[in-house]
C-alpha positions as CSV (number, residue, x, y, z in Angstrom):
1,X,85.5,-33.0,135.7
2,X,88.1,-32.6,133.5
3,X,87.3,-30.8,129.7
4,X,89.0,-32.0,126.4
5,X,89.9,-28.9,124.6
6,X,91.2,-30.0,120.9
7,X,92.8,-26.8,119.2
8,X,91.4,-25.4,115.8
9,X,94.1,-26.9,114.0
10,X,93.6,-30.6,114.8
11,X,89.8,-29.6,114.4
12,X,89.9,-28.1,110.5
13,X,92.2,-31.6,109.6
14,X,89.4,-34.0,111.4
15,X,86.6,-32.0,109.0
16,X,88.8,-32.3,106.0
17,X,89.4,-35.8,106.4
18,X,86.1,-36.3,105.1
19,X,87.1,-34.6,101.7
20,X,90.8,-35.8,101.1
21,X,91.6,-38.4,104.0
22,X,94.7,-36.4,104.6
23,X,96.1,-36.4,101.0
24,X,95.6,-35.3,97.7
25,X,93.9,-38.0,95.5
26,X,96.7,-38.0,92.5
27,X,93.8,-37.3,90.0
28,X,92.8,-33.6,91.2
29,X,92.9,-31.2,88.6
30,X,93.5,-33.8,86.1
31,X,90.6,-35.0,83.2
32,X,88.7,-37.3,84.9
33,X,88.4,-41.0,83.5
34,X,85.5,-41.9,80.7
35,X,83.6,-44.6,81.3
36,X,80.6,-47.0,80.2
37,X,78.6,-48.6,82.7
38,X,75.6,-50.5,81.4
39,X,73.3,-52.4,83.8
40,X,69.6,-54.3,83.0
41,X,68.1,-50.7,82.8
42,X,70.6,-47.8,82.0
43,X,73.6,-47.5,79.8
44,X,75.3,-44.6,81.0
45,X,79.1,-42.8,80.3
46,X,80.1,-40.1,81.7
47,X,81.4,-38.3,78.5
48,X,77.2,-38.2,77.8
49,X,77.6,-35.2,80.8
50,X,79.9,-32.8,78.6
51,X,79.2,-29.3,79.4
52,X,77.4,-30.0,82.9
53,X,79.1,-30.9,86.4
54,X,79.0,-34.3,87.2
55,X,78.6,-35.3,91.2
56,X,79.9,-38.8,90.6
57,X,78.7,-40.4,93.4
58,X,79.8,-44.2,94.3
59,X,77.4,-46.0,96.8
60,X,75.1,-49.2,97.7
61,X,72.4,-49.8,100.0
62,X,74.1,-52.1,102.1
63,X,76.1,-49.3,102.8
64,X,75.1,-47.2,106.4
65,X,77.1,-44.1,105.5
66,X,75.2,-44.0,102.0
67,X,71.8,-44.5,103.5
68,X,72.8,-41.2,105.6
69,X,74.3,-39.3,102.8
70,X,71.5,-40.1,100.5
71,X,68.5,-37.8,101.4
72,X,71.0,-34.7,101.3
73,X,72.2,-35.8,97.8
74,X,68.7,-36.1,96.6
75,X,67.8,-32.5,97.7
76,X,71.1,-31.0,96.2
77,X,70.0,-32.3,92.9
78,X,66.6,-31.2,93.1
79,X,67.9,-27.6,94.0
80,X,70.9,-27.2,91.5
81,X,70.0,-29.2,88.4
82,X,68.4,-26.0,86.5
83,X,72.0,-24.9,87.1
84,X,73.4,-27.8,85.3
85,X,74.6,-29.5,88.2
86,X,73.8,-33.4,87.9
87,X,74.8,-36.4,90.2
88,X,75.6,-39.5,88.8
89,X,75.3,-42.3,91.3
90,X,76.9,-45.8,90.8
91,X,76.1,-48.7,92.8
92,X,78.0,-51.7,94.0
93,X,75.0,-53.6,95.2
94,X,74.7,-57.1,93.9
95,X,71.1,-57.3,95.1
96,X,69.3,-56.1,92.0
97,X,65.9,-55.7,93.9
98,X,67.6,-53.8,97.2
99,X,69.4,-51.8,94.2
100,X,65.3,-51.2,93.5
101,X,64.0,-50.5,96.9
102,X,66.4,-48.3,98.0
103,X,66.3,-46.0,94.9
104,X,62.2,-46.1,95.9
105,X,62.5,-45.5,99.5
106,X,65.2,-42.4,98.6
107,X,63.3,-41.0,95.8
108,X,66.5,-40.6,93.9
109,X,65.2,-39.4,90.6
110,X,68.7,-39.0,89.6
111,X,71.1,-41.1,87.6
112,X,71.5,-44.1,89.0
113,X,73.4,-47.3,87.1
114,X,74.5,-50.5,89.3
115,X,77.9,-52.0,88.7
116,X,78.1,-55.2,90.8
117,X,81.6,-55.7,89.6
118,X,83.0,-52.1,91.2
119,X,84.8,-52.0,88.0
120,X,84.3,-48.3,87.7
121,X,84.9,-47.7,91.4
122,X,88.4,-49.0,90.7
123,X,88.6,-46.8,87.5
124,X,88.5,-44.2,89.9
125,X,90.4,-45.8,92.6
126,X,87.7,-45.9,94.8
127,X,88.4,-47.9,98.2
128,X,85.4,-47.6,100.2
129,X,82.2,-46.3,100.1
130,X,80.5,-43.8,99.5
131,X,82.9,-41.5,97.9
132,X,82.0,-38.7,95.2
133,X,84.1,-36.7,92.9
134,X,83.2,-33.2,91.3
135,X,83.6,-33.2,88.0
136,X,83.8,-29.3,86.0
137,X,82.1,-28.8,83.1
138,X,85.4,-29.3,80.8
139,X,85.8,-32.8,82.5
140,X,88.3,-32.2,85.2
141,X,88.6,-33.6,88.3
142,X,88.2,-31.0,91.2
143,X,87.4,-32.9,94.5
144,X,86.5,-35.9,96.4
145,X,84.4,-36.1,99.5
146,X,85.5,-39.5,101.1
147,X,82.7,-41.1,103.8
148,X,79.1,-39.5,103.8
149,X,78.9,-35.8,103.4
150,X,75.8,-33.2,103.9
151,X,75.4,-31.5,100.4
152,X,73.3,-29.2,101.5
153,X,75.8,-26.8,103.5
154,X,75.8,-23.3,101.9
155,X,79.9,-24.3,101.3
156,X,78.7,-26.9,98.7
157,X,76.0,-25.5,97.2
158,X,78.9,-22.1,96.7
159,X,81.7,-24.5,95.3
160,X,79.1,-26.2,93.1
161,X,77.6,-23.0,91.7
162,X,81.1,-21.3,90.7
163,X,82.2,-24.5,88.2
């Protein structure tokens, strides 16, 4: 039997492909874009956040990596909002009533705005889904998670606090 041994370097770049996908997005450590984004229910911008960061999270229930990232995202808001720590999640789906149910069946009580025309995805120069930027309290850009992520590692929950 022969055993794959994969050395710690190679390991650390496979785990922060799921942040960067090898490179720095050009917009790190830069203001992040403004936006409006209105659907049949919200009307949200992201300038309405000033002060508090901003876990701008793009998604859609069609989506399997969202529907794994999801629950974790929905605890890490429950736990750090009194820390002013909110998650903004923007949704691709065209669907208006899977938009619906699978805000229900998550118990996202976060907010949540659909954009069926990934308008604000491109803003951000999102290319698949989900991604999520961390926004600081003075609007600046500091990361981007690319592909589903657990928000509930102590890691996170460290980063998030010290903005």
């Amino acid at each position: 039997m022969r055993r794959i041994v994969f050395p710690i370097g190679i390991v650390s770049l496979l785990l922060l492909a799921g942040c960067y996908g090898g490179t720095r997005p050009p917009r790190i450590g830069k203001p992040a874009p403004d936006f409006v984004v209105q659907d049949a229910e919200h009307k949200v911008t992201l300038s309405q956040f000033k002060g508090q960061v901003v876990v701008l999270n793009f998604w859609a229930s069609w989506c399997p990596p969202c529907v794994a990232e999801t629950p974790s995202l929905v605890k890490m808001q429950q736990r750090m909002k009194d820390k002013g720590i909110v998650v903004v999640a923007i949704s691709a789906d065209e669907d208006d009533s899977a938009y619906h149910r699978f805000i229900s069946k998550y118990g996202m009580d976060f907010v949540t705005v659909r954009d069926p025309s990934a308008k604000i995805q491109h803003l951000y120069g999102t290319i698949q889904i989900p991604e999520t930027y961390i926004i600081d309290r003075n609007g600046i850009l500091r990361r981007k998670f690319a592909n589903a992520f657990d928000w509930s590692t102590p890691e996170v929950t460290d980063f998030l606090s010290h903005l």
